[in-house]
N, C-alpha and C positions, 0 to 999 in steps of 0.2 A: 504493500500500500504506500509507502513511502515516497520513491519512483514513481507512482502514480501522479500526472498533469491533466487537471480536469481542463484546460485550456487546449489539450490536443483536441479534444473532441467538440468543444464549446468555445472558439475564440473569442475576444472581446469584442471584436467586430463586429460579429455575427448576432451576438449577446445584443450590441447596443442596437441594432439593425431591429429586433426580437422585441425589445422592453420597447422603441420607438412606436411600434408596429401595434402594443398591447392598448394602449390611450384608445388608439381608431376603435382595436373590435369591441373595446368594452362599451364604448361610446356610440355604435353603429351596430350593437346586439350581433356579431357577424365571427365566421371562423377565420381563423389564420392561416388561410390558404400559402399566402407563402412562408411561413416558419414551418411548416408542414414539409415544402417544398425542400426548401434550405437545408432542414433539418437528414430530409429522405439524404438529398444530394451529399451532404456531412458521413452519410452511413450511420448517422444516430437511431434507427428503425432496427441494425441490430448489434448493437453493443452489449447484446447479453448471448446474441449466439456464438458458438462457437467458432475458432477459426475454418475449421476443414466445411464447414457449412457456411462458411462464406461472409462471414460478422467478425465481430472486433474480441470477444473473446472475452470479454471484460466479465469480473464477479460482480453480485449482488451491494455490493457494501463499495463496490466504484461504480454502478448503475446510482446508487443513494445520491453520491456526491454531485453527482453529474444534474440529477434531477433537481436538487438542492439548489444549484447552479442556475440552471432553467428557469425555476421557478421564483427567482430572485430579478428573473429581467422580467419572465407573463407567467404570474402564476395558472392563466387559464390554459396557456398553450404545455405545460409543463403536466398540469390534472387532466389533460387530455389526451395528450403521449403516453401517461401512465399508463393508462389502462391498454395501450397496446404492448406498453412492455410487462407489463403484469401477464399476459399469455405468453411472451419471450422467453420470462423469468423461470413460468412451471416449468414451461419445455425445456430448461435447464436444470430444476429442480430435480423433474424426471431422470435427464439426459443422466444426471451426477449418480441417481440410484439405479443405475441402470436399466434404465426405460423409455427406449425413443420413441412413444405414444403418438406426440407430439412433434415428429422428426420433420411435417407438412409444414408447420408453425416454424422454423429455425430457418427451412430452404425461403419460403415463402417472404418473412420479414426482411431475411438478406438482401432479397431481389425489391424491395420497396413496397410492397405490400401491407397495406395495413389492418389489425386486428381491433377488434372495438368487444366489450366486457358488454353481454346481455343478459344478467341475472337480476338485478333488481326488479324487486313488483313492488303495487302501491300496498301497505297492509300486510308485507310480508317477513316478519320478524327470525321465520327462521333463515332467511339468506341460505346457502347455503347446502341447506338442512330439509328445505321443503321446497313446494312450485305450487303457483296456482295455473302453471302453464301447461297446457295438455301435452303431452308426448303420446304419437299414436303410432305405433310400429306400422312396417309395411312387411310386404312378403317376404324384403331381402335382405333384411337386417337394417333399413333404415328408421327413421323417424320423419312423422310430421308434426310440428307444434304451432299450436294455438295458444295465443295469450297476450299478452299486455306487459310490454318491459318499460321501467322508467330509466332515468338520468342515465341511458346512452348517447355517452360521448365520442366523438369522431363521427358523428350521425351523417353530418355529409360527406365523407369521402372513404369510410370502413370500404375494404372488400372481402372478409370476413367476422364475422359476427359467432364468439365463442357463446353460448347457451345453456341453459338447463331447464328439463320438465319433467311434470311424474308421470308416468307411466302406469294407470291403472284397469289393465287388460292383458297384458300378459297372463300367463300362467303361473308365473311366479309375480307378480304384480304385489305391492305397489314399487315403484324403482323409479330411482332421480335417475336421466338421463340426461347426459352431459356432448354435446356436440357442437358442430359449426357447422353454421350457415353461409350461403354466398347472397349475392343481392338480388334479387327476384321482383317480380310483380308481385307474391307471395308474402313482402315484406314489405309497410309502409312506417316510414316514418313525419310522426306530426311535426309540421311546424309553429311547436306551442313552446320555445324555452326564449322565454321572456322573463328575467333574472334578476335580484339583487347584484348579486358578483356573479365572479366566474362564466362571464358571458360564452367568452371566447370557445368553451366547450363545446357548446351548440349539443348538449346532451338532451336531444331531444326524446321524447315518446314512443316507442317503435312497436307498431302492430303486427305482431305473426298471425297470418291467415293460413296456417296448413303450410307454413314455409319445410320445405325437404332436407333432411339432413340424408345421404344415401351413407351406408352402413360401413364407407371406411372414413369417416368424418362424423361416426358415434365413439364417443373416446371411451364412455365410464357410462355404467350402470350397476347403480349402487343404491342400498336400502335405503329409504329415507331417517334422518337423524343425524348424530354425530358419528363420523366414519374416521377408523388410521389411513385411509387409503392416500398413497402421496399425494393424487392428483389435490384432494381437498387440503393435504396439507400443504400443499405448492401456491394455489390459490389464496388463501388466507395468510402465509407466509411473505408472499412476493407483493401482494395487494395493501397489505399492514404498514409495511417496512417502506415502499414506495411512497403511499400517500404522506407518513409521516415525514418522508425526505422533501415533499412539495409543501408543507405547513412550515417544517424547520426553515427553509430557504425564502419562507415569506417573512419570518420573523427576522432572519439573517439582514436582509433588505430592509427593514422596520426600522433596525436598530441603526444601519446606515445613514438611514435618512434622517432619523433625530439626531446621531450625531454630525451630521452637515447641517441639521439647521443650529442645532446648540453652539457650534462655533460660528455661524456666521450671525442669528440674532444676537444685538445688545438692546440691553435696558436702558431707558429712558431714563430709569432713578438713577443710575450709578454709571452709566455710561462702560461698564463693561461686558462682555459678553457675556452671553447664558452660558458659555460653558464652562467658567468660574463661578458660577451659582453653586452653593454647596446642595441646594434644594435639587437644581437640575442635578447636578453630579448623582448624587443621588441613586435620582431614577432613572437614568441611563446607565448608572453601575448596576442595578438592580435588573436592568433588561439584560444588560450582559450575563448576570449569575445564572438569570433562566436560560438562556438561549443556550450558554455553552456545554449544558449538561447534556444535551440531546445528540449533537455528531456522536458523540463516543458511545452514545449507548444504541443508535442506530449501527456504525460501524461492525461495533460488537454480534449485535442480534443478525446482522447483515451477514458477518463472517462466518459465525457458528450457521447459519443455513446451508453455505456455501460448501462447510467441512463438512458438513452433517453431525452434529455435536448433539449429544443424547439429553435433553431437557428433561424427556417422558411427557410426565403429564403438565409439567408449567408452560409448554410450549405455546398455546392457545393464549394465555393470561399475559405472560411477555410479551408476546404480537399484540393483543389487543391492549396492553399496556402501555408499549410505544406509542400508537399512536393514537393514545386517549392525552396523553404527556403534551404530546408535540403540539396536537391541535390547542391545546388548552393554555400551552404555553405561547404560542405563538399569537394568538388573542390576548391573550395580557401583552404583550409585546408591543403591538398594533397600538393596546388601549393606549398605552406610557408615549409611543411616539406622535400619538399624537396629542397627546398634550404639550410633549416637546416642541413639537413642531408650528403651536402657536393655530390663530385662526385661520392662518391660511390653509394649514391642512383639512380646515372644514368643507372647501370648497368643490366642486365635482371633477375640475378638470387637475386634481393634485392628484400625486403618483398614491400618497398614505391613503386618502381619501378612496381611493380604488383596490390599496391593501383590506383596509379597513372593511368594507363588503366584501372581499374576495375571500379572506381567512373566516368568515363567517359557516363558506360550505363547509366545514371540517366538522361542523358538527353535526351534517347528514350523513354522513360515511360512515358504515359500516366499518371498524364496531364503537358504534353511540356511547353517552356516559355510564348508562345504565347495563348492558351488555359486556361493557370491560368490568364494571366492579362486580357484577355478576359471574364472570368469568373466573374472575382473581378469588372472588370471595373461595368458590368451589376449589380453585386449586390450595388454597391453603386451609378452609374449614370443611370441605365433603361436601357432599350433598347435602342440599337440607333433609333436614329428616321427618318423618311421617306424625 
């Protein structure tokens, strides 16, 4: 890790090219068709696959840094890339445990190809764990699914679409069914994501009408509940660790900006600058204490994935731990810079003022506040009991 330059893969050019770019989409509700572009042409699309498949080879805990990075110039173009590298990541996850499931997802991304996360439903708390999406086998080992996905992102430009539904007609029925789609008449997406932040997503509605998954692009069929199966640990793993690296890199930014405005504001009483205020100092040291606990504990969680390092059962509780931390910390972070930052940062066309709504999603994302302490509670006191 050390040797590692997130500037190979993210120049600052590119960077400032990116954060210029993010004002328009937030402001014009619209996607980053070119940091998209940029990004494919950079070979950022696959910096988690492998060399011999035709990617940058990079581990998870330098996917983190990099996203970090990203999401410090447009957090929405960074929450949006995630989720295609969240299907890069499993297929890694896999690849490492021996299982090229996933081997279509690694050739596929190399070649610029993009993956979009179709799991969410509105009301549906097991993530995961359940579907209110039909999965309806056909003769030849495929699927067709029916349902309602929300906050897919990459909506306009996906051309694959990773899935999951239950399956309750089989023989052995009921079974979550896990596959990918291509884009179809069979698949509509709404144009309803009209947003607080994170415009740039364009994580719109996506309606499956009977969309086909044919049965060598059904990966997983598995009981419905909590499963060891890697692929759900790869998902939950890669999906955790990722988002919290795009909240860490918002707060990262947060903290820049208060301190560029701490040194360039002076007071009018004392004619020296805010950042000789003991009060400022303060609370820009305070934003730094929280902020810098989070790289290292991402790195770490990032790494032990990477080795495959035996947690057992805390492994759910530490994922959903990171990034209950990250998101939580980087809204406090947001809140201090902008008090630093004075009234201008109230205003719509300021860079905080667009953090400030944008670190808000973080607390839609799966797993919620409620979800982590539940998680953690069970991994350290059992279950509840009867």
């Amino acid at each position: 890790m050390t040797s590692f330059d997130p500037a190979r893969f993210l120049p600052d050019d590119l960077l400032a090219r990116i954060r210029e770019r993010a004002a328009v989409h937030d402001r014009e509700n619209t996607f980053p068709h070119d940091d998209l572009d940029e990004l494919r042409a950079a070979g950022y699309l696959g910096i988690l696959v492998p060399r011999a498949q035709g990617g940058a080879g990079l581990g998870l805990a330098e996917a983190s840094l990099l996203q970090q990075r990203l999401a410090g110039a447009a957090p929405a173009t960074a929450l949006a890339v995630n989720m295609h590298l969240v299907w890069t990541g499993v297929a890694k996850v896999l690849r490492d445990r021996g299982l090229d499931d996933l081997a279509f997802v690694e050739e596929r991304a190399a070649a610029g190809e993009v993956f979009a996360f179709g799991i969410s439903e509105a009301g549906n708390d097991l993530v995961l764990f359940g579907s209110d999406t039909a999965a309806e086998p056909d003769a030849d080992g495929g699927y067709r699914f029916t349902g309602t996905k929300i906050f897919t992102s990459l909506s306009p430009v996906w051309t694959h679409l990773g899935v999951h539904g239950l399956d309750t007609t089989s023989a052995d029925a009921p079974k979550m069914v896990f596959a990918f789609l291509e884009r179809g008449d069979a698949i509509v997406a709404r144009d309803d994501w009209d947003t607080l932040g994170m415009r740039g997503t364009q994580s719109r509605t996506t309606e499956l009408r009977g969309a086909h998954a044919p049965a060598d692009r059904v990966i997983r069929r598995l009981a419905p509940g909590p499963q060891p199966d890697p692929l759900v640990f790869g998902i939950f793993a890669v999906f955790e660790i990722l988002l919290a690296s795009v909240y860490t890199g918002i707060a990262r930014r947060a903290l820049e900006l208060a301190v560029a405005a701490a040194t360039a504001r002076r007071s009018k009483k004392t004619g020296t600058v805010y950042a000789d205020d003991p009060d400022i100092r303060w609370r820009v040291a305070d934003m730094a204490l929280a902020y810098d606990a989070l790289p290292p504990q991402l790195a770490t969680l990032a790494n032990d994935v990477d080795s495959r390092a035996d947690h057992g059962g805390r492994w759910f509780s530490l994922l959903a731990g990171v990034k209950y931390r990250a998101v939580s910390m980087a809204k406090e972070v947001v809140d201090d810079a902008i008090l630093v930052g004075g009234g201008s940062a109230y205003f719509a066309h300021s860079e905080l003022s667009r953090l400030y709504r944008d670190v808000l999603a973080g607390m839609f994302h799966p797993s919620d506040a409620e979800s982590a302490h539940s998680t953690t509670a069970a991994a350290w006191l059992g279950p509840v009991t009867d």
